[in-house]
C-alpha atoms as a printed R data frame, in Angstrom:
   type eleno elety resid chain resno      x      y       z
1  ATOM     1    CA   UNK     A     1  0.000  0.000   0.000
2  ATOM     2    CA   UNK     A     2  2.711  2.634   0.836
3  ATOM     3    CA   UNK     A     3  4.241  1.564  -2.136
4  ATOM     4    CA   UNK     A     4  1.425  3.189  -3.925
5  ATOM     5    CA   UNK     A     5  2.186  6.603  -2.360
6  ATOM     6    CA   UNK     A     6  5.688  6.484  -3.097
7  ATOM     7    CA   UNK     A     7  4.907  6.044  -6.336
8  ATOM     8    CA   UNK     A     8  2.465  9.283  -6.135
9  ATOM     9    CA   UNK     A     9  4.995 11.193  -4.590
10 ATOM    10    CA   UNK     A    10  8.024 10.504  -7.174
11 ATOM    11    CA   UNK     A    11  5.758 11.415  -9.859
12 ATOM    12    CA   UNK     A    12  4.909 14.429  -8.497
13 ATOM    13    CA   UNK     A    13  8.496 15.668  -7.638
14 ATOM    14    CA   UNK     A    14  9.019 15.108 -11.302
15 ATOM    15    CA   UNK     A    15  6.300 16.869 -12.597
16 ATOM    16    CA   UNK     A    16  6.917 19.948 -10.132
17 ATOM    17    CA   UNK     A    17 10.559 19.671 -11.681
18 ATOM    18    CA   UNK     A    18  9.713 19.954 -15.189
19 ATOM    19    CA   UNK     A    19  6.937 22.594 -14.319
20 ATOM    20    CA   UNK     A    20 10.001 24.387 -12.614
21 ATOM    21    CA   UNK     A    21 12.358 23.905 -15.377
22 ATOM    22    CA   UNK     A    22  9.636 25.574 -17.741
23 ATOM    23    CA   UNK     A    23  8.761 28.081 -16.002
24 ATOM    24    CA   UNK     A    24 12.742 29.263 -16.027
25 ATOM    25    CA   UNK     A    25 13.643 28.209 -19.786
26 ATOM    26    CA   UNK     A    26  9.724 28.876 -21.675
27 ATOM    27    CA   UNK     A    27  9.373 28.266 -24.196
28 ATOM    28    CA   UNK     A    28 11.356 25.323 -24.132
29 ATOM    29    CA   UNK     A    29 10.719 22.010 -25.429
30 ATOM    30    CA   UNK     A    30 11.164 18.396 -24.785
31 ATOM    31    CA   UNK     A    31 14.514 17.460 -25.524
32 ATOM    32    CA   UNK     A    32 15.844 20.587 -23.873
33 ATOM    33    CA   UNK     A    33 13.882 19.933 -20.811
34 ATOM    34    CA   UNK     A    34 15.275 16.560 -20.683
35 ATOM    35    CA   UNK     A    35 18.936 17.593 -20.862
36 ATOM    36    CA   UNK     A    36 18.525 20.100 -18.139
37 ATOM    37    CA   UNK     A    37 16.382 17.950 -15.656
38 ATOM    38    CA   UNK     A    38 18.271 14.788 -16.810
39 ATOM    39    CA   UNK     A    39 14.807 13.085 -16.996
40 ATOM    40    CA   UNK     A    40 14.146 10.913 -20.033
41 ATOM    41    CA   UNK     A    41 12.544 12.357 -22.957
42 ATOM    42    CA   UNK     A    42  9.270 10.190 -22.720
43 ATOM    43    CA   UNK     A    43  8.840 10.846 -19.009
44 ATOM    44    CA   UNK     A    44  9.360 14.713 -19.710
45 ATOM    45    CA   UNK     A    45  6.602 14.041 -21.959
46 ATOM    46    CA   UNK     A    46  4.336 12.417 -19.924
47 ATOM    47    CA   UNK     A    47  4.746 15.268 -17.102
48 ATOM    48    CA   UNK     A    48  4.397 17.818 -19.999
49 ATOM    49    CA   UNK     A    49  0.863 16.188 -20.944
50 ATOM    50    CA   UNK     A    50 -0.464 15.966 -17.278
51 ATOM    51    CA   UNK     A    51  0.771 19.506 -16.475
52 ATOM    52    CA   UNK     A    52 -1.461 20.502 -19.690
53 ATOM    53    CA   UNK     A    53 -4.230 18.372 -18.665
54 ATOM    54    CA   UNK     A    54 -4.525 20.332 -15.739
55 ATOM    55    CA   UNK     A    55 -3.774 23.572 -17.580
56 ATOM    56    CA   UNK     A    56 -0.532 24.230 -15.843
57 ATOM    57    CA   UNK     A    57  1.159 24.898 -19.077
58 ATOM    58    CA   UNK     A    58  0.676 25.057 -22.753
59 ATOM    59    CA   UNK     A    59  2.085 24.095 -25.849
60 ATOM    60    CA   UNK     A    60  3.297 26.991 -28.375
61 ATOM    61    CA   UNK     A    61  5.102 26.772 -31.509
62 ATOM    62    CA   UNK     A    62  8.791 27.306 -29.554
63 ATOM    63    CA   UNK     A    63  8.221 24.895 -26.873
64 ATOM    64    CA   UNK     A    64  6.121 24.589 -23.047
65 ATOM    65    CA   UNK     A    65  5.453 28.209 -21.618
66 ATOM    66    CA   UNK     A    66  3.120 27.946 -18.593
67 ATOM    67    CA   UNK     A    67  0.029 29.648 -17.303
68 ATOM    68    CA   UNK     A    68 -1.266 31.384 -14.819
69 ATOM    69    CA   UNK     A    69 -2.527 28.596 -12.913
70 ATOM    70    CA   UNK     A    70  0.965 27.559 -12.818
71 ATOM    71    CA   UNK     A    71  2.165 30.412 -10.172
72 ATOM    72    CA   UNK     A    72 -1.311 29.521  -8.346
73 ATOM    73    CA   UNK     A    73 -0.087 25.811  -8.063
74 ATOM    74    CA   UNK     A    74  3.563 26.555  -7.352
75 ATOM    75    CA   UNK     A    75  2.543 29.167  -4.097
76 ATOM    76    CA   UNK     A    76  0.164 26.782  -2.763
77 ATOM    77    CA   UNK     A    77  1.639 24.048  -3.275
78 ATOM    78    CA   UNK     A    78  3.733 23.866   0.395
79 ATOM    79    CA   UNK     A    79  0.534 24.373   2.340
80 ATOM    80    CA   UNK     A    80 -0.699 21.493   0.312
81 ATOM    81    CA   UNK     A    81  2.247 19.329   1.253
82 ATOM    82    CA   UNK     A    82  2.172 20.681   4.685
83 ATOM    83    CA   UNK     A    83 -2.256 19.787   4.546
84 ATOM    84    CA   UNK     A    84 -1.283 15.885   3.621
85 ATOM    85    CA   UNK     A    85  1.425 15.360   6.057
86 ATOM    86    CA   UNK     A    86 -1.025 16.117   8.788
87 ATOM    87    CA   UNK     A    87 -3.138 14.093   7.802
88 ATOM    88    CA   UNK     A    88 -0.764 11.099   7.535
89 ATOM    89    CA   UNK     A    89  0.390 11.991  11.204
90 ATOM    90    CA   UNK     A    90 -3.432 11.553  12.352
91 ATOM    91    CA   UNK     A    91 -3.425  8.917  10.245
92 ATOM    92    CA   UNK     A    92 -0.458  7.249  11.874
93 ATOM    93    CA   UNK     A    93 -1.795  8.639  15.336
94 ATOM    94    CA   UNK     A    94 -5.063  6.751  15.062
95 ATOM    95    CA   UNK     A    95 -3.002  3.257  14.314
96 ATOM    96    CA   UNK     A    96 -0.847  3.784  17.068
97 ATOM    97    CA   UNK     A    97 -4.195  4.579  19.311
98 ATOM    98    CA   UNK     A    98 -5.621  1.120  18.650
């Protein structure tokens, strides 16, 4: 089961690194983004596809730019973080309770 979240939280580092990487190169494009995060080219483009899923960033004719919800997601993102590890420490507290 925790494997599962491990999981979750990789690909999430990785997509929060290529959000970061366009954010400081955009427009920039796959195999750029790949050589600067070191992140193979098909996972850079699998992060690229979710981040415009969620409309994060956008394709353009140079390369990945993002958009504004991008700045939204990157400021809230600690509190986020900081929301879920509470509740895996109540999580953990109620399994040490029983």
């Amino acid at each position: 089961m925790l494997e599962n979240l491990r999981s979750e939280i990789e690909l999430l580092r990785r997509h929060v690194a290529v959000l970061r990487l366009v954010k400081r190169h955009e427009p920039v494009g796959i195999i750029k983004l790949s050589e600067l995060s070191g992140i193979p080219q098909h996972r850079v483009r699998y992060s690229l596809r979710v981040l415009e899923q969620k409309g994060i960033i956008k394709p353009s004719p140079q390369g990945a730019v993002t958009t504004r919800r991008a700045e939204d997601f990157l400021r809230t993102l600690p509190d986020e973080i900081e929301r879920l590890k509470k509740e895996l420490d109540l999580c953990l507290e109620q399994q040490i309770g029983e």
